[in-house]
N, C-alpha and C positions, 0 to 999 in steps of 0.2 A: 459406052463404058471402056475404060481402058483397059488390056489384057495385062499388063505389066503390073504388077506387086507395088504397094507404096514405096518401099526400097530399093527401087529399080530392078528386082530381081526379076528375069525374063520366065522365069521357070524351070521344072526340073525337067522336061523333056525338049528343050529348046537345044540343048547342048548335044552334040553329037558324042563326045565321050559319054554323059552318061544312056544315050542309045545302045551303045558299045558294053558298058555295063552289063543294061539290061537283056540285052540279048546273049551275053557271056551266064549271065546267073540265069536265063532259061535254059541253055543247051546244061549248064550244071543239072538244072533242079530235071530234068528229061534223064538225064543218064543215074543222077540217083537214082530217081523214080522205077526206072527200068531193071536197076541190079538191087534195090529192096521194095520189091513191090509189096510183099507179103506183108514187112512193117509198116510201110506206108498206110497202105489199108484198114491196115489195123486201127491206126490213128485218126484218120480223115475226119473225123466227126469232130475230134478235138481239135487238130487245126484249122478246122473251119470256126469252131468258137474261138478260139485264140485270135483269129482275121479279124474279127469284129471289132475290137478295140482298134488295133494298129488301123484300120480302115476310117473309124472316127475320126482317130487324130489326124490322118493324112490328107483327106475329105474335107477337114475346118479348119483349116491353114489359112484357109484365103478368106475367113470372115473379119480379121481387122483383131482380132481378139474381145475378150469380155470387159462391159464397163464404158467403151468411147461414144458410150450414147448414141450409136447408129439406127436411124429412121425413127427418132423421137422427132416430134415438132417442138418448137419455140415453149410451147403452149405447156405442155407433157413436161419438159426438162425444169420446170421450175419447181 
């Protein structure tokens, strides 16, 4: 299989700026963390339900999207 995206898109971790990124919004989400812990806490259970969605969508990126008839047979698509 190919790793590359039908659109030649290499990926979102392939680039080093956005490495850069994500290592800049962990040292962030760390120092909030650290000077509202008490909030944070408080919430955890709801942003971990709120993860679930944005996780879906990020996670079925790479299926081609809905409808192109992927792994029908000949047979099946009629």
């Amino acid at each position: 299989m190919n790793e590359h995206n039908q659109n030649g898109d290499a990926g979102f971790f392939r680039s080093k700026v956005n490495w850069v990124l994500c290592g800049f919004l962990a040292i962030a989400a760390f120092f909030l963390i650290l000077e509202h812990k008490a909030h944070v806490l408080e919430y955890l259970p709801v942003l971990i339900l709120l993860a679930c969605p944005l996780l879906h969508f990020f996670m079925h990126r790479g299926h081609g999207g809905h409808g192109h008839g992927a792994g029908k047979s000949k047979e099946e698509g009629k």
